[in-house]
matplotlib code that plots the C-alpha trace (Angstrom):
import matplotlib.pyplot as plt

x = [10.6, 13.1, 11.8, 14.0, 12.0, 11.5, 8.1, 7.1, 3.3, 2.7, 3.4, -0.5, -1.4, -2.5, -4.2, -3.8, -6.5, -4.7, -4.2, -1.0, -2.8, -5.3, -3.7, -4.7, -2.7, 0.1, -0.9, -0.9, 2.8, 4.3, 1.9, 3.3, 6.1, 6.4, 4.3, 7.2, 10.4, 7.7, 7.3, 9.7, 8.5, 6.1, 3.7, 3.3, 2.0, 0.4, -0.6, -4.1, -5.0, -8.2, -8.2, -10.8, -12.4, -11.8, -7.8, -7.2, -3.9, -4.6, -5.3, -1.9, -0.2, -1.5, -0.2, 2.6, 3.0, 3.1, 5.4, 7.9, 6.8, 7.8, 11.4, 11.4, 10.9, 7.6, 7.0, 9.8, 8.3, 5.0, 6.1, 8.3, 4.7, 2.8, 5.5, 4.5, 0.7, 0.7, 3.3, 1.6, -1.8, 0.1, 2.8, 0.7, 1.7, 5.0, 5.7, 5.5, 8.0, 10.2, 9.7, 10.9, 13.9, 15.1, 14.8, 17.1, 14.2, 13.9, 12.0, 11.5, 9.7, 7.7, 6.7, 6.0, 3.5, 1.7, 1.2, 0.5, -1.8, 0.1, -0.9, -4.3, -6.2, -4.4, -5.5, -8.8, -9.0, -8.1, -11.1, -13.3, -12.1, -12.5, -15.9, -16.8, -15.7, -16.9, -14.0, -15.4, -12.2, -8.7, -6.6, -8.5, -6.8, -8.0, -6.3, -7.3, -10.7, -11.5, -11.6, -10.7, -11.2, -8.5, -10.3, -11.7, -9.1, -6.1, -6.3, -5.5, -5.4, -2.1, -3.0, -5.6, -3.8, -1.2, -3.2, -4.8, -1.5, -0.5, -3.2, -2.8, 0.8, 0.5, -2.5, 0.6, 3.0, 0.5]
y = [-17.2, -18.7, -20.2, -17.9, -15.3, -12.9, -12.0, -13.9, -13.8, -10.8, -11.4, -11.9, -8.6, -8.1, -4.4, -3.5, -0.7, 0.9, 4.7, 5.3, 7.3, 3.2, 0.9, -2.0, -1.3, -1.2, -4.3, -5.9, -4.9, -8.3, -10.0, -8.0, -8.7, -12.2, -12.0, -9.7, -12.1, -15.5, -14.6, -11.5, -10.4, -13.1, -11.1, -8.1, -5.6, -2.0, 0.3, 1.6, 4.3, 4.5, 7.1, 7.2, 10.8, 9.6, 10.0, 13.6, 13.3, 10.8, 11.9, 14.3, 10.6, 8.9, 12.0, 11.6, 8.1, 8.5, 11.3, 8.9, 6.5, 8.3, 8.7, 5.1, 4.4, 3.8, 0.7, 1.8, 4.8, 3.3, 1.1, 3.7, 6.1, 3.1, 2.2, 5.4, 6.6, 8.0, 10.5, 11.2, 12.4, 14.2, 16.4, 16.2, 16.9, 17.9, 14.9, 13.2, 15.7, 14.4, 11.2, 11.8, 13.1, 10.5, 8.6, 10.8, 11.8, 15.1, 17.2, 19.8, 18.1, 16.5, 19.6, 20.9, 17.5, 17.9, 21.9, 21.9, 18.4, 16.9, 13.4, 14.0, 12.4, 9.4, 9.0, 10.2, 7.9, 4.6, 6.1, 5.6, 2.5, 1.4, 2.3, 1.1, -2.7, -2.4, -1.5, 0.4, 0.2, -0.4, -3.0, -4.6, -6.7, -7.9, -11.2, -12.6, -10.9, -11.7, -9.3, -10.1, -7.5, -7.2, -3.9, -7.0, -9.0, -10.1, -13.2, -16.3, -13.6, -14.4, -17.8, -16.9, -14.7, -16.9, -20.2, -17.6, -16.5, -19.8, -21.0, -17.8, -18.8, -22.7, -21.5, -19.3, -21.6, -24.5]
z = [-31.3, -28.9, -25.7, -23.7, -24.3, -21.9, -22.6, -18.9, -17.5, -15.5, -11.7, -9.8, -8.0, -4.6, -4.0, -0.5, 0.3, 3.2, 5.3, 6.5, 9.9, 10.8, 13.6, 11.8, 8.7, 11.2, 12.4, 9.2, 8.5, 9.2, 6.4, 4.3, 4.6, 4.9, 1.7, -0.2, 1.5, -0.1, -3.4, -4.1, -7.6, -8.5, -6.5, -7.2, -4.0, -4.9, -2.3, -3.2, -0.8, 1.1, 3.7, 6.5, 7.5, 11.3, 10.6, 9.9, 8.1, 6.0, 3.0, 3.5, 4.3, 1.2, -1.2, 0.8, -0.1, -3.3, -3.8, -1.6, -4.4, -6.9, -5.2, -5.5, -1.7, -1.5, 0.8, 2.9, 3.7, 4.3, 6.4, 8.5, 8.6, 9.6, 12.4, 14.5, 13.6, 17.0, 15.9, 13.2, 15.0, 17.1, 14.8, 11.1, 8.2, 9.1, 10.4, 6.6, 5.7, 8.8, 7.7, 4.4, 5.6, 7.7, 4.3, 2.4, 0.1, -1.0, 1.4, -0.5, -3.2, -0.5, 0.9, -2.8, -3.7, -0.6, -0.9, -5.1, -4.7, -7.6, -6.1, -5.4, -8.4, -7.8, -4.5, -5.2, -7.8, -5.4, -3.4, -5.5, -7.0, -3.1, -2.7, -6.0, -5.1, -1.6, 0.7, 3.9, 5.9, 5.9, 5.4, 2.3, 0.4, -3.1, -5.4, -8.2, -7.7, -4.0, -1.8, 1.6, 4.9, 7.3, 9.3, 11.4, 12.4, 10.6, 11.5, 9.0, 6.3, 5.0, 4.7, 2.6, 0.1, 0.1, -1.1, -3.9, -5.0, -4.8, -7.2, -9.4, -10.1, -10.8, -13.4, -15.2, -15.4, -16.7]

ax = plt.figure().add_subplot(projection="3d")
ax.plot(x, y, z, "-o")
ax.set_aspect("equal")
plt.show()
């Protein structure tokens, strides 16, 4: 076996429990991505959904989000859902189908996900996952098995994931 082989360590992970409907996952937008433009695809980001009761479209958002996932535009449309959560109270579900649209995703297929609930074990799943580890609210972020609330305040956050993805990736390469 050659050393050029492309068989590299897989990139750290950073779950980031989030609602596409909570302020403070808004808020937490420029983290991310100053995280993505840092380390590109040595960190790998997954959206793991979390909706809150108090934010009725939610759960509509994260099936949403992962039928705009599926169209291979996930973050972007996360981030463009995030960008007016306002909106979103006010039109509903619709409004994810608008969304969509100004993507150039298929709305009908959006429409279809969010009306047949083709999405809704995975979110379900993330839920419980959530609850299981001890998320209670949104942004939570977990790397290399710490899990570290952003609900509060986002403050020095990015530091903090950054020194643990930093660590994560000096332990691969050694």
């Amino acid at each position: 076996m050659s050393d050029s082989s492309p068989d590299r360590p897989a990139a750290p992970v950073l779950d980031v429990w989030c609602e596409v409907q909570c302020p403070d996952c808004r808020s937490a937008l420029d983290d991310l991505r100053a995280l993505r433009a840092r380390y590109g695809d040595r960190l790998e980001l997954r959206l793991r959904h979390f909706p809150l009761e108090k934010h009725k479209h939610a759960f509509a958002g994260a099936q949403a989000a992962e039928e705009a996932f599926e169209q291979g535009q996930g973050w972007p449309y996360v981030e463009a859902v995030l960008g007016r959560v306002e909106e979103l109270g006010r039109k509903g579900e619709p409004f994810l189908v608008e969304v969509a649209g100004e993507l150039g995703l298929d709305t009908e297929e959006f429409d279809t996900a969010l009306v047949d609930g083709r999405h809704i074990l995975i979110v379900d799943a993330d839920q419980a996952e959530g609850k299981a580890i001890g998320v209670t609210g949104t942004p939570t972020y977990v790397i290399g098995g710490e899990r570290l609330d952003g609900g509060k305040s986002q403050e020095g956050l990015r530091e903090r994931i950054e020194e643990i993805a930093d660590r994560l990736l000096a332990e691969q390469s050694s």
